[in-house]
C-alpha positions in Angstrom: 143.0 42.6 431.5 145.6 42.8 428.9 146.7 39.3 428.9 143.2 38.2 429.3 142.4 40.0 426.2 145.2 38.8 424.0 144.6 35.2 424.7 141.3 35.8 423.8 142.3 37.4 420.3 144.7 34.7 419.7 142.2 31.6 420.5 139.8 33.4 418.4 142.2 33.8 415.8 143.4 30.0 416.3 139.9 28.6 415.7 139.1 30.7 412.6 141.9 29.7 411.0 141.2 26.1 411.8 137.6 26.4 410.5 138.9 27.9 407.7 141.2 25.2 406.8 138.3 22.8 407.4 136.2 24.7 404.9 139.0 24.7 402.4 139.6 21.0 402.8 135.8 20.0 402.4 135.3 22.4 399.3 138.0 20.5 398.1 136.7 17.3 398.3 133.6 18.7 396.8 134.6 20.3 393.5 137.8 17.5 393.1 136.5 16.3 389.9 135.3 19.7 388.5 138.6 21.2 388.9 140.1 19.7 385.7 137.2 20.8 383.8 137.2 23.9 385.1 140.3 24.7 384.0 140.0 23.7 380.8 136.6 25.5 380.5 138.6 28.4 381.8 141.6 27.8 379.1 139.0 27.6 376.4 137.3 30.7 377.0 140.2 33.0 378.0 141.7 32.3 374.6 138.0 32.8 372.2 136.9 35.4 375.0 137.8 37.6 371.4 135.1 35.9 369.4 132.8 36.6 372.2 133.4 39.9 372.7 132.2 40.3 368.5 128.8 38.6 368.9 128.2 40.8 372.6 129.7 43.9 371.4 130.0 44.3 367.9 127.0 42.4 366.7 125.1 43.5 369.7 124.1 40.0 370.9 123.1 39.4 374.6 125.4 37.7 376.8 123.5 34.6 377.5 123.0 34.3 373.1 126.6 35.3 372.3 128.0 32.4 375.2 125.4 30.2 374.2 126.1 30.1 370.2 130.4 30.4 371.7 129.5 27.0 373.4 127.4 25.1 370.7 130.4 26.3 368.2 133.2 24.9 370.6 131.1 21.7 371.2 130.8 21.0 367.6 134.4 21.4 366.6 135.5 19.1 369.4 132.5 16.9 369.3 132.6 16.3 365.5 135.8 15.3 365.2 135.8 12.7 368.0 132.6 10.9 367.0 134.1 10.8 363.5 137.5 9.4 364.8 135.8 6.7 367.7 133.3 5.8 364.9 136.4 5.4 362.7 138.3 3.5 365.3 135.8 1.0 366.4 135.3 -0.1 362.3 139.5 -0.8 362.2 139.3 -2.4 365.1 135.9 -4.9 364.0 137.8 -5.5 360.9 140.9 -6.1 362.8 139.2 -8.2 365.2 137.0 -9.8 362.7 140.4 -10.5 359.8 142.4 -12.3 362.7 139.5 -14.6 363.9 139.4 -15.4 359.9 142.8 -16.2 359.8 143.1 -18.3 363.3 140.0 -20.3 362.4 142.1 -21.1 359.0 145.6 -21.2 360.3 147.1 -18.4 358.1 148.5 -15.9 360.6 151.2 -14.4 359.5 153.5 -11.5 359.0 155.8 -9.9 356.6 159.2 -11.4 355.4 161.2 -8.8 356.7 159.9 -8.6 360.2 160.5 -12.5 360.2 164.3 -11.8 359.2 164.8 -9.6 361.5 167.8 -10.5 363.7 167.9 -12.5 367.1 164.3 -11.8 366.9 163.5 -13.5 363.7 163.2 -17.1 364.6 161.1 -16.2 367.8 158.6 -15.0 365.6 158.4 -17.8 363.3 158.1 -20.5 366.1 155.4 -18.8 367.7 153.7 -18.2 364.2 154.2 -21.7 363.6 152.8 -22.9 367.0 149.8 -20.8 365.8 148.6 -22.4 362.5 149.6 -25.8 363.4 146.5 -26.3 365.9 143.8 -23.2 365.0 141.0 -24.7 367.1 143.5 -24.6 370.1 145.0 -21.2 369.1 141.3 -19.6 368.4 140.1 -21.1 372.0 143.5 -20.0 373.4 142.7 -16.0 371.8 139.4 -16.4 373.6 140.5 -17.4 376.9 142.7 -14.1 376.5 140.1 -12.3 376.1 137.7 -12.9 378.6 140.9 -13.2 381.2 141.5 -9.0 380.2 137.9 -8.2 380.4 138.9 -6.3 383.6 141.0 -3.9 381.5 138.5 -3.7 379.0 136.4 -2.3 382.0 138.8 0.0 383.2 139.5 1.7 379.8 135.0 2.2 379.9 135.1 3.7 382.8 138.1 6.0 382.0 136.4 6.6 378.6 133.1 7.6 380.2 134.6 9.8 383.1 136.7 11.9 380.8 133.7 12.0 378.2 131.6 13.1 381.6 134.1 16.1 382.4 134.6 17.2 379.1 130.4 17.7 379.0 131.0 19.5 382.5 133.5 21.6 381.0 131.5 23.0 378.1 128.9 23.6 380.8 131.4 25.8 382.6 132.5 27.2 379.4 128.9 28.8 379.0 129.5 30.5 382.6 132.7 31.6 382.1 131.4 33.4 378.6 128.7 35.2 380.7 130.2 36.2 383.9 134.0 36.0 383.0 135.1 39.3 383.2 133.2 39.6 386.5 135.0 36.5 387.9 138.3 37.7 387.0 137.9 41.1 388.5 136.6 39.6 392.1 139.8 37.5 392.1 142.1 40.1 390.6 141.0 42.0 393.6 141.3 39.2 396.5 145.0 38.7 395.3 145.1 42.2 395.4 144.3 42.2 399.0 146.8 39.5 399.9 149.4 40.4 397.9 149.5 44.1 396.8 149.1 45.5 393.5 151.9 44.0 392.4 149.7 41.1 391.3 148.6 43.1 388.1 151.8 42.1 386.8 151.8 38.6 387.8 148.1 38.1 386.6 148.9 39.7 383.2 151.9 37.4 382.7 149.3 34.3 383.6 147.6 35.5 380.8 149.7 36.4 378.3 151.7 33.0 379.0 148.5 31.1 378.8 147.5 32.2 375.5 150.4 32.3 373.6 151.1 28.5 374.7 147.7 27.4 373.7 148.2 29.0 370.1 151.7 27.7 370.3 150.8 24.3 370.9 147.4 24.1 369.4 148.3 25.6 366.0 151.5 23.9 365.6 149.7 20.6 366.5 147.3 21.3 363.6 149.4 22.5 361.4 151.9 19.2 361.7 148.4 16.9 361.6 147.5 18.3 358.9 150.5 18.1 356.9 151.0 14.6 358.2 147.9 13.6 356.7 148.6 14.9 353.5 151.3 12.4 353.7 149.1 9.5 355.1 146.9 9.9 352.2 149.6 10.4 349.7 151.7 7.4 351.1 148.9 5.2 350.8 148.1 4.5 354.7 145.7 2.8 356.4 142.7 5.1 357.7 144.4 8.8 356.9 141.9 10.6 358.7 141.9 8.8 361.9 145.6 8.6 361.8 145.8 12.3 361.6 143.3 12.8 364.6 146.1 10.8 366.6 148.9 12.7 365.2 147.0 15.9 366.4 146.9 14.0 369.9 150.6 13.4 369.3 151.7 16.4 368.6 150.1 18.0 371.7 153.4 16.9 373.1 156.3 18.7 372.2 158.8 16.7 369.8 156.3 13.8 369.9 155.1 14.0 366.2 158.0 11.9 365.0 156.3 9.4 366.9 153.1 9.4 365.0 154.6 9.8 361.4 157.6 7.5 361.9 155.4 4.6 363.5 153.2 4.3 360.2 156.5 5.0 357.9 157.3 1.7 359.9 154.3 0.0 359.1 154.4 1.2 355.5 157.8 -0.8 355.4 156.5 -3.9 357.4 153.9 -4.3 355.0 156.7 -4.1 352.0 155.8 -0.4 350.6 159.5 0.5 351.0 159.1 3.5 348.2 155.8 5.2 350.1 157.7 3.9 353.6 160.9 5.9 352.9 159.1 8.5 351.1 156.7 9.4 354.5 159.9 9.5 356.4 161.5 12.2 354.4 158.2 14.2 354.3 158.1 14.0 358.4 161.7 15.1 358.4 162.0 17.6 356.3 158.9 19.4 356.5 156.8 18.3 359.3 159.5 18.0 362.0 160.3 21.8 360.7 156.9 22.8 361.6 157.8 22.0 365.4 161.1 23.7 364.6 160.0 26.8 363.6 156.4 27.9 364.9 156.2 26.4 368.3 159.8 28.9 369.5 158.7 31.6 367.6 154.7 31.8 369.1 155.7 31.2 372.2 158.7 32.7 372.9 158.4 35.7 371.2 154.9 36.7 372.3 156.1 36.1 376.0 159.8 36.6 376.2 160.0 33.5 378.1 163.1 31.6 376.8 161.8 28.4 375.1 163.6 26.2 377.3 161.5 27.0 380.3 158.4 26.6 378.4 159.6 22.9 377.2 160.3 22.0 380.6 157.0 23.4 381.9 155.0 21.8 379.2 156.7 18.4 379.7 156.8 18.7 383.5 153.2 19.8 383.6 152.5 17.1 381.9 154.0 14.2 384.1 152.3 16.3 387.2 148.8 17.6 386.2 147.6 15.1 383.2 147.0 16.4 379.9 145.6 19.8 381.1 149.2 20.1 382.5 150.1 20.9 378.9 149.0 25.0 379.6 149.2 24.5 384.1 153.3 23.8 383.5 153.8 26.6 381.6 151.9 29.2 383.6 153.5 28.3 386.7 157.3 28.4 385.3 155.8 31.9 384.0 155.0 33.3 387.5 157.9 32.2 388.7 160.1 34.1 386.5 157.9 37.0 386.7 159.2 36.8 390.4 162.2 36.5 389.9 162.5 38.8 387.4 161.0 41.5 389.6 163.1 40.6 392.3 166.4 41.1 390.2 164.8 44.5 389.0 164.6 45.6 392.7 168.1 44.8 394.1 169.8 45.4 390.9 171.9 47.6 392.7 173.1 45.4 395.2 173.3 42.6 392.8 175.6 43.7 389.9 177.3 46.3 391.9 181.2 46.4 391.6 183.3 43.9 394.1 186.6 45.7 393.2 187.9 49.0 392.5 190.9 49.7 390.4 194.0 51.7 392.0 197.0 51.7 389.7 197.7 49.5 386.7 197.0 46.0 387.7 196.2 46.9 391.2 192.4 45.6 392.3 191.2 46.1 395.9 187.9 44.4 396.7 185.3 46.9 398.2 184.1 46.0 401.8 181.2 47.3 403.0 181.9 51.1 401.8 185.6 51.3 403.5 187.1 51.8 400.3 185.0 53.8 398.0 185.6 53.8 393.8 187.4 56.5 392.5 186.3 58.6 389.7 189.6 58.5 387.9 191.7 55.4 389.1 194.8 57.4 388.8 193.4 59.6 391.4 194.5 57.6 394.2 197.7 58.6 394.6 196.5 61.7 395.1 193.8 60.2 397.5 196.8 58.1 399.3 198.5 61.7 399.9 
């Protein structure tokens, strides 16, 4: 009756588990493409929840009024700034577009002197400019055929561009949710990990969180703080489009050590186009004081507020990054968090064990290695004479 009943328990147990996984798997498939959304909704409002908990507590606004005016605020400063920077982007690239068919249609294409001097390159460049402007009706009905042949690309970048435009709306419909019914959320899942895990998950949860927000400060405001100063050097240096350049330098700088990028590509361009003095000039600005930027506030915001050392967080945001996409930027980080959390905790527990002495002293110069409590340490090394007799 025994056996019977066991079997029983176990098939039972067997086929829950199985329809569990099932229902994991087919939630999965279901939410897929919320799940980056989500978590950027949920990145969003953990680090503002502040500014909501002023208009619910302080001024006394109801929840649904307090997430709803957190959610039209957070939708204008990121939707502002991107229609102002696509708006800006699509006149460069009509006047691009519409200054190179001028020039193939009159056979003047052409580049700077010192890009055509440049070495074992040089004379490349001048026999394809040459091809060019020697035939324009061929070379225009050549850029055409081009074009139509990468059509396919150009569709690919749409539908990229209208996917990511459709989860970041589905994100800053999450975000209103989260606002709401956020700390009831985190309190139902504080408590399931509880159950699975113990209470040791209060730890693990408040280094999530504390992790979280100081690399989104880290990041964010050194990224701003480096875009801003760069475009104080666009405008200064004379560059094409300054504010659009320093929307892409924000971009940029997202990425740790990536500014130089951004800065040093248009102190390039600068030079191409034979502004050597606001060239060089943009160079030294990017070095010495918005490369410092990176230098100084990223380490000291992130490390400091989490005692995590800096190197771990690097590696988490740039491993995060090649794994999980741009949201990997704050996942990396979080996870290299938990797991020194763990580990951490683990040290703390067998400390004992770990750092506890391998030898003893007996006399001068005279080590014995301690096995298993045989030999046990002397109070006073030069007790063991004594302990010998």
């Amino acid at each position: 009756m025994i056996e019977s009943w066991s079997r029983e328990l176990v098939t039972q147990r067997l086929l829950a588990t199985i329809l569990l996984f099932g229902l994991f798997i087919l939630c999965f498939k279901v939410v897929h493409f919320f799940i980056v959304p989500a978590l950027w909704a949920a990145i969003l409002a953990y680090v503002t929840f502040p500014i909501y908990n002023f208009f619910h507590k302080k001024i006394r606004l109801s929840p649904d009024a307090s997430a709803g005016l957190m959610t039209v605020a957070i939708s204008l400063m990121i939707g502002i700034p991107l229609v102002v920077g696509l708006f800006v982007l699509q006149q460069e690239a009509l006047s691009v577009y519409g200054t190179l068919l001028r020039r193939l249609k009159a056979g003047y294409v052409d580049l700077p002197d010192n890009i055509k001097e440049l070495p074992v390159i040089g004379q490349q460049i001048k026999d394809i400019l040459w091809n060019i402007n020697k035939d324009p009706e061929a070379s225009l009905a050549a850029f055409k055929a081009w074009l139509q042949s990468h059509l396919y690309y150009g569709k690919i970048a749409l539908d990229v561009a209208f996917s990511s435009l459709a989860k970041m709306g589905m994100a800053l419909m999450t975000l209103f949710f989260f606002y709401r019914d956020g700390i009831s959320l985190v309190k139902q899942i504080r408590q399931a990990l509880r159950n699975i895990i113990g209470n040791r998950i209060d730890g693990y949860i408040d280094s999530v969180g504390t992790t979280t927000q100081a690399v989104v400060y880290g990041i964010g405001l050194t990224a701003l703080a480096q875009a801003l100063l760069a475009g104080i050097g666009y405008y200064f240096a004379g560059a094409p489009s300054p504010i659009l350049m320093t929307l892409i330098t924000f971009g940029v700088a997202l990425i740790p050590f990536g500014t130089p990028f951004a800065w040093g590509a248009v102190s390039l361009w600068l030079l191409s186009k034979g502004h050597t003095t606001e060239g060089i000039g943009l160079a030294l600005w990017g070095v010495l004081v918005i490369s410092w930027v990176d230098n100084l506030i990223r380490p000291i915001v992130i490390s400091g507020a989490t005692k995590i050392p800096f190197i771990i967080i690097f590696i988490g945001v740039l491993g995060g990054l090649t794994a999980f996409g741009f949201v990997g930027l704050f996942i990396g980080p979080v996870v290299l968090a938990i797991a020194l959390a763990i580990w951490r905790e683990w040290i703390a527990q067998h400390r004992n064990q770990i750092f506890a002495p391998r030898f003893i002293q007996l006399k001068d110069h005279q080590w014995v290695p301690v096995h298993h409590g045989l030999v046990k340490p002397l109070a006073n090394p030069t007790d063991f004479d004594e302990a010998a007799e």
